[in-house]
C-alpha positions in Angstrom: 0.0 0.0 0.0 2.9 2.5 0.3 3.7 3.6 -3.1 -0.3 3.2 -4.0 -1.0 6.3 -6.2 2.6 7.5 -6.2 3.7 8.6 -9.5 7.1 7.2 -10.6 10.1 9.4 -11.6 9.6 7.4 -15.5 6.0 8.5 -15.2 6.9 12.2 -14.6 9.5 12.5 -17.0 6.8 10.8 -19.6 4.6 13.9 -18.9 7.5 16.9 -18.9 8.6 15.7 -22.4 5.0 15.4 -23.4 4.3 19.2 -22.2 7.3 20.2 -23.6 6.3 18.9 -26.9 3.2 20.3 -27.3 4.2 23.8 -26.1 5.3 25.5 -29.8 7.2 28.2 -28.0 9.6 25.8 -26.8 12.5 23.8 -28.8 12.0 20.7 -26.7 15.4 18.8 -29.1 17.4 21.6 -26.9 16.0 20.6 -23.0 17.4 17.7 -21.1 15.3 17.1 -18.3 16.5 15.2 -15.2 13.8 14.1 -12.4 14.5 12.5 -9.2 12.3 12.2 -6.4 9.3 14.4 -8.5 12.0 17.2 -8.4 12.5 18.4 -12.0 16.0 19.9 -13.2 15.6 21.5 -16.8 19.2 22.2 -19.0 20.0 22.8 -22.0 20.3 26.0 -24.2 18.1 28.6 -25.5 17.9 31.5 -27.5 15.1 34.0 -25.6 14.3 33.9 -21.5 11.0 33.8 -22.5 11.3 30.3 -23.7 12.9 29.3 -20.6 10.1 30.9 -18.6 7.4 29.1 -20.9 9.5 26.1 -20.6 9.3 26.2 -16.5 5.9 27.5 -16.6 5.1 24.2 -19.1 6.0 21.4 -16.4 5.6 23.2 -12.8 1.6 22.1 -12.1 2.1 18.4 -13.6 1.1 16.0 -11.4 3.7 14.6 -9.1 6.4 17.3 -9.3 7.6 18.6 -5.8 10.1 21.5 -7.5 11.5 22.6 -10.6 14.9 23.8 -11.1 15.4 26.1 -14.0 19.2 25.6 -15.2 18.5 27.0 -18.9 20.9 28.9 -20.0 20.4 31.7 -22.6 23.0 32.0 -25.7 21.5 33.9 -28.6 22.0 33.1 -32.0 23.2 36.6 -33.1 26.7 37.7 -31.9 26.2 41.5 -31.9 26.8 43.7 -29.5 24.2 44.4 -27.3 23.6 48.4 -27.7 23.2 50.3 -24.3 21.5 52.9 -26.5 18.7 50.4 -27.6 17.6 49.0 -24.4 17.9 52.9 -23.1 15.5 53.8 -25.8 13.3 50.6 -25.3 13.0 52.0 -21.7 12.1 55.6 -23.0 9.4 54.2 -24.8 7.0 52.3 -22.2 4.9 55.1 -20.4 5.1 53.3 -17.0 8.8 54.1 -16.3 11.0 56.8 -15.7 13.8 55.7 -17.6 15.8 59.0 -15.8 16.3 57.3 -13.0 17.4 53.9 -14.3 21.2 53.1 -15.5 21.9 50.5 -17.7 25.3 48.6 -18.2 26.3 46.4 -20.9 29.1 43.6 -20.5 29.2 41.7 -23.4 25.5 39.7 -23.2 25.0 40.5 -19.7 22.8 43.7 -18.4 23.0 45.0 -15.3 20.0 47.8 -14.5 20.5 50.2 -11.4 18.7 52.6 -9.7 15.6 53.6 -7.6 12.2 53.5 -9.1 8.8 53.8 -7.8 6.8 50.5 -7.9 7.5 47.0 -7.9 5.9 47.3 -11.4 8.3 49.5 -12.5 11.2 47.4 -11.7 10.1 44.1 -13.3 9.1 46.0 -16.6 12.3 47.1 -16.6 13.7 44.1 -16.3 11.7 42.2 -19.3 12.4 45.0 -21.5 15.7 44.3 -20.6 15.4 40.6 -21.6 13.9 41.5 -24.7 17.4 42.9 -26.2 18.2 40.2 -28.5 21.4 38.7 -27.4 21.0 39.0 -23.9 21.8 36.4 -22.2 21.6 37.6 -18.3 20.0 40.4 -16.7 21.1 41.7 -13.0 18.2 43.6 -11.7 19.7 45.7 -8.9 16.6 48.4 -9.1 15.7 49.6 -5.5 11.7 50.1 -5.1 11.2 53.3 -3.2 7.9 54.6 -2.0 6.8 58.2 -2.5 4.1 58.7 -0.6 2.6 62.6 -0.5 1.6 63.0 3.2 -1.7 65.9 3.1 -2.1 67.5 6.3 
């Protein structure tokens, strides 16, 4: 009676490759998925985060699975330079943030985005349009959130 209903490791890893098939955002030929005890460790490479978000997102719910552990890693097929000025005036662009107070630093595919900004909205927006540089294959979000608040007598 112990094991009664408990899904096997095989039976898991039957499902993840099965939900990463069907998923068309996801190039399941470049994920290797490991599972062991209903934990889930993805690997591989991939061109965009947003596939390895979509890719996690896929297989987290499934039946069985106590964890996932995202190890994706991005490398982009294009080898330009990532352009500070681009993802500076991606940032000018969206209405929601005040791209004044945000720095941006380029190290080969790596961004790193400092600063203070207003909302916690604010700071993950940054952050995707950050991710949406092609190339990029990291993003450090060090944006502080800080709350004005006016205070009427």
């Amino acid at each position: 009676f112990g094991n009664w209903g408990k899904i096997t490791d095989g039976e898991i890893a039957t499902e993840v490759r099965n939900a990463l098939q069907l998923n068309w955002a996801i190039p399941d030929d470049k994920i290797k998925v490991k599972i062991e005890d209903g934990w889930v460790t993805l690997e591989g490479e991939l061109n965009w985060n947003y596939q390895r978000e979509v890719a996690k997102d896929a297989v987290k719910n499934l039946l069985g699975i106590r964890g996932v552990s995202n190890n994706i890693q991005i490398k982009s097929e294009t080898h330009d330079a990532i352009e500070k000025m681009d993802i500076e005036s991606a940032l000018r662009r969206n209405w929601s943030i005040n791209d004044d107070v945000i720095q941006v630093k380029v190290s080969g595919t790596k961004i790193t985005l400092s600063g203070t900004v207003i909302s916690w909205y604010q700071r993950d927006e940054a952050e995707k349009i950050a991710w949406n540089a092609p190339g990029v294959s990291s993003v450090a979000n060090e944006l502080i959130v800080e709350h004005h608040y006016d205070l009427v007598d």
